[in-house]
N, C-alpha and C positions, 0 to 999 in steps of 0.2 A: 621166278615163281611161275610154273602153270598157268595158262589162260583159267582155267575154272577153280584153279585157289583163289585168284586173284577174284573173281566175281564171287565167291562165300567171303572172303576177308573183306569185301564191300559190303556185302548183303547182313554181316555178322555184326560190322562196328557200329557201336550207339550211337545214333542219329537221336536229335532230338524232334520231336515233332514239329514244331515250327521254329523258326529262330527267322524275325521280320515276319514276310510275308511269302517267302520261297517255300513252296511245296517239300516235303523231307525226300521225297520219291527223285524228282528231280535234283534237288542237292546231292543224293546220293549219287545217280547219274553223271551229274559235273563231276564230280568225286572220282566216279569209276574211270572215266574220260581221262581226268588229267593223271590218274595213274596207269594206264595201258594205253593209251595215246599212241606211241610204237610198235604197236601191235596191231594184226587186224582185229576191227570191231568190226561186226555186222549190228544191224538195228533189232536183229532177235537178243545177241549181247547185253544191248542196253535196256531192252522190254523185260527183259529177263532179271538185270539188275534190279531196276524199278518197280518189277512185282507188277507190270503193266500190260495189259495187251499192246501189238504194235501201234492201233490207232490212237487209242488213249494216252500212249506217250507223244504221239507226234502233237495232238490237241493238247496237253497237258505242260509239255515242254514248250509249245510258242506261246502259251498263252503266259508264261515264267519267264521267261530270255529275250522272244520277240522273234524265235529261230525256230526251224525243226531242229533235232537232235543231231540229223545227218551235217546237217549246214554249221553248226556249233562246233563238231567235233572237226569238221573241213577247216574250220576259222582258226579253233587253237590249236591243229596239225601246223597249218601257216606261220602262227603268231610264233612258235616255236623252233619252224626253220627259221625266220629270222633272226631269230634270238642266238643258234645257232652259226649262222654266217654271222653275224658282230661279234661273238668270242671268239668263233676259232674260223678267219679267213682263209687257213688251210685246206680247212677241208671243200671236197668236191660237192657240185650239185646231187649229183648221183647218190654220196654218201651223206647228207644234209635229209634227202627225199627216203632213203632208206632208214634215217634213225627217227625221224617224225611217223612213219609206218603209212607212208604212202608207194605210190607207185610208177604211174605216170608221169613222167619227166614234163610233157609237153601241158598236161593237165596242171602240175604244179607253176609251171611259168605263169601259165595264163591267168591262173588263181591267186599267185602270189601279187601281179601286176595289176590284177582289179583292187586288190585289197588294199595294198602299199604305195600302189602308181608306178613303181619303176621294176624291172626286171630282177630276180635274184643274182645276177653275176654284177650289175651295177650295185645291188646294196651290200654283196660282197667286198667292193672296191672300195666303196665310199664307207664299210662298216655300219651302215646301216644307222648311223647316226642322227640322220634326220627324219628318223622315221618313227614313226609312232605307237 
């Protein structure tokens, strides 16, 4: 699907206004996130989804999550390379870093190790089982 089908197929589906206490802007946002996750987002992307200026998403989305938008979408790029290497140990870092829709190899190490504590080729080895 097109990057800008993809951002009307968000922006189109019924959202309910509140459901808890999470803003509908922002759920929709997560929303958009975890379906184009592999793709590049830029933060115009997600202000765009949200019907938000950029500032008022970035104020609007931590005061929801506890995160900017940028740092959320970094988190569940990560969350899902690992998810990744404990299915398919086959695959490479490279092509791991490519289907999550990131870029930098040495960016993702460093990111995956703050997050997890251990490097991507050990939680490849070990399958990632003790991880969280």
């Amino acid at each position: 699907m097109p990057f800008q089908m993809a951002i009307v197929a968000v922006l189109t589906h019924p959202v309910e206004a509140e459901v808890g206490s999470m803003d509908y802007r922002i759920r929709r946002t997560i929303e958009f996130i975890e379906m184009n996750y592999h793709r590049p987002i830029s933060v115009d992307d997600l202000s765009q989804c949200a019907r938000l200026s950029r500032s008022w998403l970035d104020i609007l989305f931590k005061s929801e999550t506890g995160m900017s938008p940028v740092k959320y979408l970094k988190q569940f790029r990560i969350s899902k390379a690992k998810d990744l290497l404990a299915s398919d140990p086959d695959l490479g870092i490279k092509e791991v870093i490519a289907r999550v829709g990131l870029t930098d190899r040495s960016h993702f190490a460093r990111d995956f190790k703050q997050t997890f504590g251990v490097a991507p080729s050990e939680c490849r080895m070990t399958g990632c089982t003790h991880l969280g």
